[in-house]
C-alpha positions in Angstrom: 130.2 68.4 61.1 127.6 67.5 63.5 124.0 66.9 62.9 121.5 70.0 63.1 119.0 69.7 65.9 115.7 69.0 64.7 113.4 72.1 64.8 110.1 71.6 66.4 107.2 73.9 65.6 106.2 74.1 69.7 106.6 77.4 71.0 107.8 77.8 75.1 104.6 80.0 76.9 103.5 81.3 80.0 100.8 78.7 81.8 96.9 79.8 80.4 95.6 79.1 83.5 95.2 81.9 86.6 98.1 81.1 88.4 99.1 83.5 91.8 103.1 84.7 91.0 102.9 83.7 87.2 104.9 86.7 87.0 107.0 88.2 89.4 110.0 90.7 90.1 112.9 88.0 89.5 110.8 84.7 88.1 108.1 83.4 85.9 106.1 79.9 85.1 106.1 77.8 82.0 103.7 75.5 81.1 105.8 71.9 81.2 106.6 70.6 77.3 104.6 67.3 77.7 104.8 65.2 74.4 107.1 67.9 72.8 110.2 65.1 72.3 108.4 61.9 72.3 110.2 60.4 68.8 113.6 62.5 69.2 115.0 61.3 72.7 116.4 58.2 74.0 116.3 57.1 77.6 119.7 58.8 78.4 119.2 62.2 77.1 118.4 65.5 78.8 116.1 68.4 78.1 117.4 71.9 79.1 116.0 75.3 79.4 117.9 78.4 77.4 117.3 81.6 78.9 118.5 85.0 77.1 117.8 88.8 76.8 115.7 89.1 74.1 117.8 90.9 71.9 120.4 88.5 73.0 118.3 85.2 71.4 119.3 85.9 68.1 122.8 85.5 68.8 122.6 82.3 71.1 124.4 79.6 69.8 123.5 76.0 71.2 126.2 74.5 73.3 128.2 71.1 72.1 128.2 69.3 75.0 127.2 69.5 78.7 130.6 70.5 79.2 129.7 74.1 77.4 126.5 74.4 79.1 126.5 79.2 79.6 126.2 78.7 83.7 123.8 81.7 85.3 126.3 83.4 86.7 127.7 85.1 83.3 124.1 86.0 82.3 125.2 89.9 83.2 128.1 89.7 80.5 127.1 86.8 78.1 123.5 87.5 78.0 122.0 84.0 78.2 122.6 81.2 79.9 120.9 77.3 80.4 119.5 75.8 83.3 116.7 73.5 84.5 118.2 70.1 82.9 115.6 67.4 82.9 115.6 63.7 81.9 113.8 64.0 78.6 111.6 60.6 80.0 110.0 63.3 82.6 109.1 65.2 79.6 107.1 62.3 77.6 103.3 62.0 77.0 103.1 59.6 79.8 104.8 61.0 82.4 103.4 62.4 85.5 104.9 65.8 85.3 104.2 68.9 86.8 102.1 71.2 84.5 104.2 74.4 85.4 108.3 74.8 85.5 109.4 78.1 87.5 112.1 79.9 86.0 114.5 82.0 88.5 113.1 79.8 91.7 116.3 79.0 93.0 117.8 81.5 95.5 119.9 79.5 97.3 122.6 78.6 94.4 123.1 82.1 93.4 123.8 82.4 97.4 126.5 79.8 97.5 128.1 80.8 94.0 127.7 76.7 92.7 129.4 75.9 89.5 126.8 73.6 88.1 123.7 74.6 86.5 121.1 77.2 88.5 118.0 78.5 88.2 118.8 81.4 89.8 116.5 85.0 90.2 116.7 86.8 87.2 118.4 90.1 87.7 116.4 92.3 86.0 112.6 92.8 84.3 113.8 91.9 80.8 112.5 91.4 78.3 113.6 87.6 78.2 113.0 84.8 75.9 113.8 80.6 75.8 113.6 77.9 74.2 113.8 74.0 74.7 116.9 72.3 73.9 116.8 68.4 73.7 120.7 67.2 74.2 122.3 63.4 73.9 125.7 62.3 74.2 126.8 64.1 70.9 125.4 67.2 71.3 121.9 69.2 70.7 119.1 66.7 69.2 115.9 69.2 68.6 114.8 72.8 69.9 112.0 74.3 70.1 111.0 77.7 68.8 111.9 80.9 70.6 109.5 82.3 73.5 107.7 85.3 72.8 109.5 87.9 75.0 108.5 88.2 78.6 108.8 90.7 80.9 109.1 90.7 84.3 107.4 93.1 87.1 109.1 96.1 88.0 109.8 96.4 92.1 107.9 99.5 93.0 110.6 101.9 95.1 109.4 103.4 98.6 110.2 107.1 97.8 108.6 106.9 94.2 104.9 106.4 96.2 102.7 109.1 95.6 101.4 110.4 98.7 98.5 112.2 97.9 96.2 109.1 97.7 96.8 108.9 101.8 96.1 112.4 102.0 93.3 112.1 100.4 91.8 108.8 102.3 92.3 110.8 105.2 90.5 113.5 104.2 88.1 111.0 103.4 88.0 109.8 106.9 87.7 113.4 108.3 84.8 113.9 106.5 83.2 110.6 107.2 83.4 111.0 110.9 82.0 114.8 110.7 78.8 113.6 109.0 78.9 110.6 111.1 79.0 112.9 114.3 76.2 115.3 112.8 74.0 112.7 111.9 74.1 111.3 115.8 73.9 114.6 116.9 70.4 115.3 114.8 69.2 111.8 116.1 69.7 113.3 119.5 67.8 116.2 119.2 65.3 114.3 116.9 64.5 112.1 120.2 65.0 114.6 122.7 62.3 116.8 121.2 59.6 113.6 121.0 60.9 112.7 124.3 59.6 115.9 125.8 56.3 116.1 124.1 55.2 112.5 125.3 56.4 113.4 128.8 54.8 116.7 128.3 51.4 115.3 127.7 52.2 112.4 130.7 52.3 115.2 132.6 49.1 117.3 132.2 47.5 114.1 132.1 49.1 113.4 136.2 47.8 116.8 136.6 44.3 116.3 135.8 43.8 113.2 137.5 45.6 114.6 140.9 43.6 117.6 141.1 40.4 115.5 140.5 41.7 113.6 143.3 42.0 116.3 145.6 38.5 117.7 144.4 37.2 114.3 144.9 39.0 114.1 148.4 37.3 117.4 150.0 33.4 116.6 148.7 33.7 112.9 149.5 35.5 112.7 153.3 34.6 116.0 154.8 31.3 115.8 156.4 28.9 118.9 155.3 28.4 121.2 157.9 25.7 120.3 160.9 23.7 123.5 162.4 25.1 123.7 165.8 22.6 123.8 168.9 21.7 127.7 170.0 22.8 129.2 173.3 19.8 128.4 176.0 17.8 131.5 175.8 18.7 133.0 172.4 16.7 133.5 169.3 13.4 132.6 171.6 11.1 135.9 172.2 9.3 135.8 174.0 11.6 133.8 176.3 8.9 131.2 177.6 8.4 130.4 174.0 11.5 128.2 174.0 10.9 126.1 176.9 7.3 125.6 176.2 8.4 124.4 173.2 
């Protein structure tokens, strides 16, 4: 019979770290098992990604060989299946890895229908759960622990949108430009009304000063009357009064 796989205590997660798409509709990230085989794999052997329904984990029974390796296309029927094979070397304490692996990344392989192993989208939210399995030339090696189950985001559909919150902004709206009209229509009157008071006292002001002018005008250039000479023989009595003098 062959060997067991050695059980190791690490445990697959999502990254801690804020990370935009961590989760999405049809994939999710996992922080990269650095040091997790270091004393369990040899140069030539591989470290592969199980992916099943969570209430499908429990059955999931580690394949033999490469050979019988659950492909992504039966996931909808068998429940599981195994994908992102890596050289275990990319997995060791000094390798420069990537700190996140993507899970369900790879459209275009479900697209051409490939026969080897793909990391396709995942169907549906889930729940799902994985596991690491470290494989050599005779079979599984070591394995990690289960996942905790992880679900996926739902797609939100069109017609299940509630429209009331657009009614409502736009009622919103409405009533923002109303108050926003009345408030420039009270400015208006505001500065009409001290507009008219300040030309209303420019005004009597002009008024006071032009008719001073005009009083000024009639005292100053018009000449005061002169008495005019009398008519040769009038207002004298007796008459020889007037010449004599």
């Amino acid at each position: 019979l062959p060997t067991p796989p050695a059980r190791l205590p690490y445990v697959p997660h999502l990254p801690p770290m804020a990370l935009l798409g961590k989760v999405t509709a049809t994939t999710f990230a996992l922080e990269t098992p650095l040091c997790v085989f270091d004393g369990h794999a040899d140069a030539s052997d591989a470290v592969w990604l199980a992916v099943a329904f969570a209430n499908a984990s429990a059955t999931f029974r580690n394949p033999r060989s490469r050979a019988d390796v659950p492909p992504y296309r039966r996931l909808p029927t068998a429940r599981s299946y195994m994908t992102l094979e890596t050289a275990a070397a990319a997995y060791s304490c000094s390798a420069p890895s990537p700190p996140v692996l993507r899970v369900g990344a790879d459209t275009a392989c479900r697209d051409q229908g490939r026969q080897d192993p793909c990391n396709g989208p995942l169907p549906s939210p889930g729940p799902y759960r994985v596991k690491f399995l470290l494989m050599g030339c005779r079979g599984p090696k070591a394995e990690t622990r289960w996942s905790e189950p992880i679900l996926l985001r739902r797609a939100v559909s069109p017609g299940s949108i509630d429209p009331a919150p657009t009614r409502h902004g736009s009622d919103v709206v409405v009533i923002a430009s109303i108050l926003a009209s009345l408030g420039a229509v009270l400015a208006t009157a505001v500065l009409g009304a001290l507009g008219a008071k300040v030309w209303g006292s420019l005004c009597h002001q002009d008024l006071g000063t032009d008719a001073f002018t005009r009083r000024s005008y009639r005292t100053h250039h018009i000449p005061p009357a002169l008495p005019q000479p009398l008519p040769p023989g009038c207002g004298c009595s007796p008459p020889g009064l007037c010449r004599s003098a």
